[in-house]
C-alpha positions in Angstrom: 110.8 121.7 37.2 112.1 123.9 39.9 114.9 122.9 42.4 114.8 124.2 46.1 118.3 125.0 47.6 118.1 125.0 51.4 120.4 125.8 53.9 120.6 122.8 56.6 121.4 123.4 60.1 120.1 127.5 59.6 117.7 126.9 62.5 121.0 125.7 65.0 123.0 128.4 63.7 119.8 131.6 64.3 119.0 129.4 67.8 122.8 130.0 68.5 122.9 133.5 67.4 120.1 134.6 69.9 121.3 132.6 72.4 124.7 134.4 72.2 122.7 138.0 72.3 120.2 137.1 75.1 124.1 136.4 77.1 125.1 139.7 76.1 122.1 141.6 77.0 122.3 139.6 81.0 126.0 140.5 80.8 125.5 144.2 79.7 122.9 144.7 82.3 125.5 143.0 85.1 128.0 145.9 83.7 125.1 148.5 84.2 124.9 147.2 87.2 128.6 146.9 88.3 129.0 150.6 87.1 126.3 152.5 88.8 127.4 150.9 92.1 130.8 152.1 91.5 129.5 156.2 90.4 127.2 155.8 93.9 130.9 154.0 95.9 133.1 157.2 94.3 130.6 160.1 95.6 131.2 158.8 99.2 135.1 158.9 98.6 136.6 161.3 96.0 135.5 164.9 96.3 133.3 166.5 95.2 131.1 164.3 97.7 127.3 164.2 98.2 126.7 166.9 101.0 125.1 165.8 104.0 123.0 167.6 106.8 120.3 164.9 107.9 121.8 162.2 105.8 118.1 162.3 104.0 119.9 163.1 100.4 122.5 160.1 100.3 119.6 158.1 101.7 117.0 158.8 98.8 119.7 157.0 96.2 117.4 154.6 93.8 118.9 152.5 90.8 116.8 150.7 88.5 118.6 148.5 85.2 116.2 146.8 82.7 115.6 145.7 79.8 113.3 148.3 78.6 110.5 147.9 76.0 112.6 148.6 73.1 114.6 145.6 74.4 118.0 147.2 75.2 119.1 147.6 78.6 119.3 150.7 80.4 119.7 152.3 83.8 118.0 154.6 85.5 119.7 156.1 89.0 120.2 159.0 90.7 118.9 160.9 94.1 115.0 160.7 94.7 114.9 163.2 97.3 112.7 166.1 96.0 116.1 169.0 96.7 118.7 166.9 95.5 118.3 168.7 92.1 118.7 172.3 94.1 121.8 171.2 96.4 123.6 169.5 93.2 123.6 173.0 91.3 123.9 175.2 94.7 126.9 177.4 94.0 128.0 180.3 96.4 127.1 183.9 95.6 129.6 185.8 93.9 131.5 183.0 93.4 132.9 181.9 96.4 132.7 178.3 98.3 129.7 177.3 100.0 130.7 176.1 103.6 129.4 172.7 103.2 128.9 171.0 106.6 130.6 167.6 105.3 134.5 168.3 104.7 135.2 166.9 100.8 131.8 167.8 99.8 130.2 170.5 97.0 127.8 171.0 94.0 128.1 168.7 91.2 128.8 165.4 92.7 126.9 163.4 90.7 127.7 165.1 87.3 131.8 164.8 88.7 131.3 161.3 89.7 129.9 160.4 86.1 131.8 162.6 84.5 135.7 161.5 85.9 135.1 157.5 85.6 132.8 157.4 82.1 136.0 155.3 81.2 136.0 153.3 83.9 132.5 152.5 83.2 132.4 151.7 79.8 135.9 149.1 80.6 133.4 147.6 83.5 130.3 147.0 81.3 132.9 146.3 78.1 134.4 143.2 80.9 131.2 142.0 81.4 130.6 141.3 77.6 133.5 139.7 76.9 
């Protein structure tokens, strides 16, 4: 005769567990959420900011966060205008400064933005976890 050993209560204990990750995949996509506003607030204030002639590049800013089909969240942001890729690696010749028409502005916003507050967005998604 065999005897059956059975854990009681496993199914409230995995019910919780899931529970508890589908929180913290809402909260980590908040935090994605919170942080990619922030990089897009810091390249309108701390130099180097996003240049503007017509306004047309700061305008074509897009920000998608998801869960994606793996099931971990991600984001997706960034400048949709077809030259933002040309004006964010436009250096001068020779070296020297481009006269960009907005004063605070140059190459390399984005990647300075990211770059200077990756702590500050790993605390913010980190908070949102908690």
């Amino acid at each position: 005769m065999y005897h059956t050993t059975g854990l009681v209560g496993i199914d409230i204990v995995m019910a919780g567990i899931q529970k508890q990750l589908e929180r913290m995949q809402y909260q980590s996509i908040a935090g994605m959420v919170d942080a990619v506003s922030f990089i897009r607030e810091d390249m309108e204030k701390t130099s180097p900011k996003v240049p503007v002639d017509t306004g047309n590049l700061r305008a074509s800013w897009a920000q998608d966060v998801q869960v994606g089909l793996n099931g971990n969240p991600g984001a997706i942001f960034g400048f949709t205008a077809n030259y933002a890729r040309r004006v964010h690696e436009m250096v001068g010749k020779g070296g020297k400064d481009i006269n960009w028409s907005r004063p605070g502005s140059g190459s390399k916003f984005f990647q300075s933005a990211i770059r200077r507050n990756s702590t500050k967005i790993t605390a913010m998604i980190g908070r949102r976890m908690r």
